[in-house]
C-alpha positions, 0 to 999 in steps of 0.5 A: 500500500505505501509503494502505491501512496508513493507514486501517487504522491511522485506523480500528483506534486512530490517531484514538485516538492522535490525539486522546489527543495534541492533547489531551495537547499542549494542556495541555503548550503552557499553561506555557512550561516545557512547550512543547516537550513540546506541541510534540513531542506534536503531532508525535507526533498528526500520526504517530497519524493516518498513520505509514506513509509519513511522514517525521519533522521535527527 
């Protein structure tokens, strides 16, 4: 059931998302003050792609 909720998602917005946050993520990680925000934003990008089923990292 998730893989079909993850293609669903994939093919209705999730590469949207996706690629609005690498890209987001990229400007953020070019000052070092903005690193970590890249850095959550990537994590963010990974969930744009599969929420369902997906575990969180600190």
């Amino acid at each position: 059931m998730r893989f079909i909720g993850n293609i669903c998602w994939f093919l209705f917005g999730g590469f949207l998302l996706f690629i609005e946050n690498m890209c987001l993520g990229l400007l953020f990680c070019i000052t070092v003050v903005g690193m970590p925000f890249g850095l959550q934003l990537f994590k963010i990008a990974k969930l744009g792609l599969a929420p369902f089923g997906a575990v969180v990292d600190k």
